[in-house]
Steps between C-alpha positions, in 0.01 A plus 500: 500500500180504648344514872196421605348388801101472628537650857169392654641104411767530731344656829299195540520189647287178605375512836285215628397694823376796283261238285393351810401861663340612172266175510415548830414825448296400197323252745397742752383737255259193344471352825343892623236520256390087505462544864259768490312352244434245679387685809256663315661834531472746258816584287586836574732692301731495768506152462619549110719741559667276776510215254627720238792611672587132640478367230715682273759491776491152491526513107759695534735306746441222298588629189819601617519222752552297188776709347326749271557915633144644523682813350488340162093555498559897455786536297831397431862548614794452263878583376496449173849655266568412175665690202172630420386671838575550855116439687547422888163504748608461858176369636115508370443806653785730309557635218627319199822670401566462114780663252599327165847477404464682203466826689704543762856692413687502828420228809668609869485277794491674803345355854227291410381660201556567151560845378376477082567780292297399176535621130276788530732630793225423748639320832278238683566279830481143548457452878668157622465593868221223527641184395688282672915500466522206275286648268643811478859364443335291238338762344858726481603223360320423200415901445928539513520206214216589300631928523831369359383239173263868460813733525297753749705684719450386796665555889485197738 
């Protein structure tokens, strides 16, 4: 049995209002910088910095405007279980959380978190306080089957 689910695919969806703001702020950005060119006005830096931050706003709300999660540019979120490993990442900005099967000798489920007592009688937690209640019942789930084909004691 295996899980495994991209998070930052899911969040998203198309929006044609968001494409339309992020071109128009694209346009007024370009539209900024044309217009003082054409006055003759120096370009100030200012005038970049304005553009700069328009513009990527406008990037930005058209990228995900068009179904794609801006998140995805710094990192990545993910369940992934298998009988190899447990790795979950809640969101881009957390900490992967990562413990192969092969060490852990007792697995407790208690409020949304894993208690792991691995082979070297060490104990580690897997926090599940920030994903969503499908995912967590999934998760039990497949960690619950997978425990059992390993024969690790386990409380659920």
């Amino acid at each position: 049995m295996e899980l495994k689910i991209d998070l930052l695919e899911k969040r998203r969806k198309k929006s044609l209002f968001r494409v339309i703001l992020g071109i128009g702020f694209v346009l007024i950005a370009s539209l900024w910088i044309i217009i003082r060119f054409f006055e003759g006005k120096s370009i100030t830096p200012f005038d970049w910095f304005y553009f700069g931050i328009f513009m990527l706003n406008g990037v930005f709300h058209f990228v995900e405007g068009l179904g794609y999660s801006s998140e995805s540019f710094f990192g990545k979120a993910h369940i992934l279980i298998n009988s190899e490993l447990i790795s979950l990442k809640a969101s881009v900005y957390d900490k992967n959380q990562l413990i192969n099967w092969s060490d852990i000798k007792t697995i407790d489920y208690k409020f949304n978190k894993y208690e792991i007592k691995k082979m070297d009688n060490t104990s580690i937690i897997i926090n599940l306080s920030k994903f969503d209640y499908m995912s967590i019942n999934e998760i039990k789930k497949v960690v619950d089957c997978i425990a059992k084909e390993k024969n690790i004691q386990s409380s659920f």
